[in-house]
C-alpha positions as CSV (number, residue, x, y, z in Angstrom):
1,X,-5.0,5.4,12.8
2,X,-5.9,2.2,13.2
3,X,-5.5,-1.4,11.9
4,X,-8.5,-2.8,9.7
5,X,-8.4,-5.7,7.7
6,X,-6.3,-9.0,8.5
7,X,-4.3,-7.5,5.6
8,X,-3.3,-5.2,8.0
9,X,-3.8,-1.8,5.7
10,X,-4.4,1.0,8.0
11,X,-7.2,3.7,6.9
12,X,-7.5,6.9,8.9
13,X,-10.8,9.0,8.6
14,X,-11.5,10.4,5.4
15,X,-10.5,13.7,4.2
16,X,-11.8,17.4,5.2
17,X,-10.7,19.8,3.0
18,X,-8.5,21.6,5.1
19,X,-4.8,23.1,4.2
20,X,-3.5,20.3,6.7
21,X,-5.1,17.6,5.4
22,X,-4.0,18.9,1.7
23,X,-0.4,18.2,2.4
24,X,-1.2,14.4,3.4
25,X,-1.1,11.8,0.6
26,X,-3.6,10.0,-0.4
27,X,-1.6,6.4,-0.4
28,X,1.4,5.5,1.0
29,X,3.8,2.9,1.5
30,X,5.9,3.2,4.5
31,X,9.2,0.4,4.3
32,X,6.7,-2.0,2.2
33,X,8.0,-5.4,2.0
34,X,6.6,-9.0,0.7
35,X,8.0,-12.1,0.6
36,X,6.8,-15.6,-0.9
37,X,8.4,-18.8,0.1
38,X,9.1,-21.9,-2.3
39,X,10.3,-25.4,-0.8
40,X,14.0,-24.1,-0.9
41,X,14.0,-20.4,-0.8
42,X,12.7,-17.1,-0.1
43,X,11.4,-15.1,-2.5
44,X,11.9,-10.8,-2.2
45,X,8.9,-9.8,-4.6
46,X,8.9,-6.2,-3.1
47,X,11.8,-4.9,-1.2
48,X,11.3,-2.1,1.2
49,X,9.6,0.3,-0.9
50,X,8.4,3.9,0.2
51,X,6.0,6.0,-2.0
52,X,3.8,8.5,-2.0
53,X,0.9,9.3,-4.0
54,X,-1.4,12.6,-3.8
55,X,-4.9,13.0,-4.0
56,X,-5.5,13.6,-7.7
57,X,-2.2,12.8,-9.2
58,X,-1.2,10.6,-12.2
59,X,0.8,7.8,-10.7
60,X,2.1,4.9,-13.3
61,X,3.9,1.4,-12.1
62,X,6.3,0.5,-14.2
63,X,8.7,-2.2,-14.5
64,X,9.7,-5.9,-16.7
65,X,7.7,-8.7,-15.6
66,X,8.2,-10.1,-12.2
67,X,9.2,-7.3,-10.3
68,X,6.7,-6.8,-8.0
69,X,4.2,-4.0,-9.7
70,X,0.7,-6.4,-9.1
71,X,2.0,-7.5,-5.7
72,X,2.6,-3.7,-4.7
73,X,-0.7,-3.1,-6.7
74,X,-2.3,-6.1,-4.6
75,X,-1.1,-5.0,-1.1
76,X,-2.1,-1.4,-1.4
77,X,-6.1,-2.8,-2.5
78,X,-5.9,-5.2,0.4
79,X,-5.5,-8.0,-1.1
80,X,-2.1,-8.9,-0.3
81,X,-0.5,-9.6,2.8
82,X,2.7,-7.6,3.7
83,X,5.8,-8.9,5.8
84,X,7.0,-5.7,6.6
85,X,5.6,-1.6,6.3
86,X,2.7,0.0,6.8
87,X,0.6,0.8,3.5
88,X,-1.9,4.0,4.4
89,X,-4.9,4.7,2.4
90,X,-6.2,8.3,3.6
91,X,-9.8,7.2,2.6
92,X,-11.9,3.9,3.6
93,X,-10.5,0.9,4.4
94,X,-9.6,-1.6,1.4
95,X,-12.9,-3.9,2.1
96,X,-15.4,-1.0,2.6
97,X,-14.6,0.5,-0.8
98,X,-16.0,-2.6,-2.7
C-alpha cells in the first residue's frame, strides 16, 4: 500500500476476484481519529474508531447531531484530514474516483 493524497487515505490496487481478496474489506478504518481546535480547546470529533465494511454490504452511520458521522463520512472520501489511523479504501484512491 501506499500513501496518495495529502489526506493521507491509502488505496491498494483494486480488486481480483480471488478467495483472498474476498475476505478483505472494502473500507476500513484502522484507530481513526480527528481533532479540531478552537481558541481555548481541543475538540475530539472522532475518537479512535475501527470499522470494517465489505464489498457489497449495507452499512448505515448513525448517531445525534455532532458526533462525528460527516467527519468520519468526510475522512473516508478524502476530504478530511485525520490526526491519527489509517482509513483504507481497497479500490481507487479518493481523488481518482471523481
Amino acid at each position: 500500500m501506499t500513501d496518495t493524497h495529502a489526506h493521507g487515505l491509502a488505496a491498494a490496487e483494486p480488486r481480483a476476484d480471488s478467495a483472498e481478496n474476498a475476505a478483505l474489506p472494502a473500507i476500513e478504518l484502522a484507530g481513526v481519529s480527528k481533532e479540531f481546535r478552537t481558541r481555548r480547546d481541543v475538540v475530539a470529533a472522532v475518537r479512535t474508531m475501527d470499522l470494517q465494511i465489505a464489498e457489497g454490504e449495507f452499512f448505515s452511520l448513525l448517531g445525534p447531531s455532532g458526533c462525528g458521522k460527516t467527519t468520519t463520512m468526510r475522512m473516508i472520501a478524502g476530504l478530511a484530514r485525520r490526526e491519527h489511523g489509517v482509513p483504507v479504501l481497497r479500490t481507487l484512491p479518493a481523488h481518482e474516483r471523481l
